[in-house]
C-alpha positions in Angstrom: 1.6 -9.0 -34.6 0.6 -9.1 -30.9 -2.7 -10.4 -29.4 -5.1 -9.0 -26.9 -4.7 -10.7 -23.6 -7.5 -10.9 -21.2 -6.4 -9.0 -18.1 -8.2 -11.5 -16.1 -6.0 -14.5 -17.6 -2.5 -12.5 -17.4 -0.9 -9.1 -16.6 2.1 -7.7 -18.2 5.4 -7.5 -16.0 5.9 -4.4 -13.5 6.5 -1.5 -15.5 6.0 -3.3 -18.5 4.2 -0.5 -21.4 1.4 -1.7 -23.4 -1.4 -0.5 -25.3 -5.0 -1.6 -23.6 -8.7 -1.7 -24.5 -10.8 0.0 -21.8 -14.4 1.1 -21.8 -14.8 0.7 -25.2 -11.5 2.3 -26.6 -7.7 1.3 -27.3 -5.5 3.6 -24.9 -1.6 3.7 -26.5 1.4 4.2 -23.8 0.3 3.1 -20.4 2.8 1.4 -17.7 1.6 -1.5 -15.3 2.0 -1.1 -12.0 1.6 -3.7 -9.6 1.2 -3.3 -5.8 2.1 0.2 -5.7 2.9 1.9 -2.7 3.9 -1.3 -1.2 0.1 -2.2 -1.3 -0.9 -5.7 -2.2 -3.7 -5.5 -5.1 -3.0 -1.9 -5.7 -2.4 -2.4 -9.4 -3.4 -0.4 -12.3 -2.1 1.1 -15.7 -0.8 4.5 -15.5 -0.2 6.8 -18.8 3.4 6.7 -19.7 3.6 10.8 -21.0 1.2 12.6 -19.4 -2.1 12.4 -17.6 -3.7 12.8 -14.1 -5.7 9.2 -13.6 -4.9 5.8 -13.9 -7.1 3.1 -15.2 -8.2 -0.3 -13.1 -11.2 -1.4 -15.0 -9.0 -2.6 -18.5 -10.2 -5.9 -19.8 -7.4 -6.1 -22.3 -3.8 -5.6 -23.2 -1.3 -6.0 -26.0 2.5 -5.3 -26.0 3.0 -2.8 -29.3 6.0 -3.6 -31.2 7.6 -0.4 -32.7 8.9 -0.2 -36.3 12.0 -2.1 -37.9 
């Protein structure tokens, strides 16, 4: 089973998905995205499916491993 990581400590690789803990809740299938648009410290989570916001302020995250 995986661990929460402290976003402060480490971030997951470019693109990588992962579940994370923000404001109080865990948030399932969002993407990380680092310097977007070419923009150093740009980075944020974005939801894999659907959605219209992205999310800065997570304090955690955990790689989900599906089913054998």
């Amino acid at each position: 089973m995986s661990e929460w990581i402290k976003v402060s400590e480490r971030l997951p690789d470019e693109g990588q998905t992962v579940c994370i803990f923000y404001h109080g809740e865990i948030c399932y299938g969002y993407r990380y995205r680092r310097n977007y648009a070419e923009k150093k410290g740009n980075d944020f989570f974005e939801p894999v499916r659907a959605g219209y916001s992205c999310v800065r302020e997570a304090t955690h995250w955990m790689i989900i491993e599906p089913p054998k």
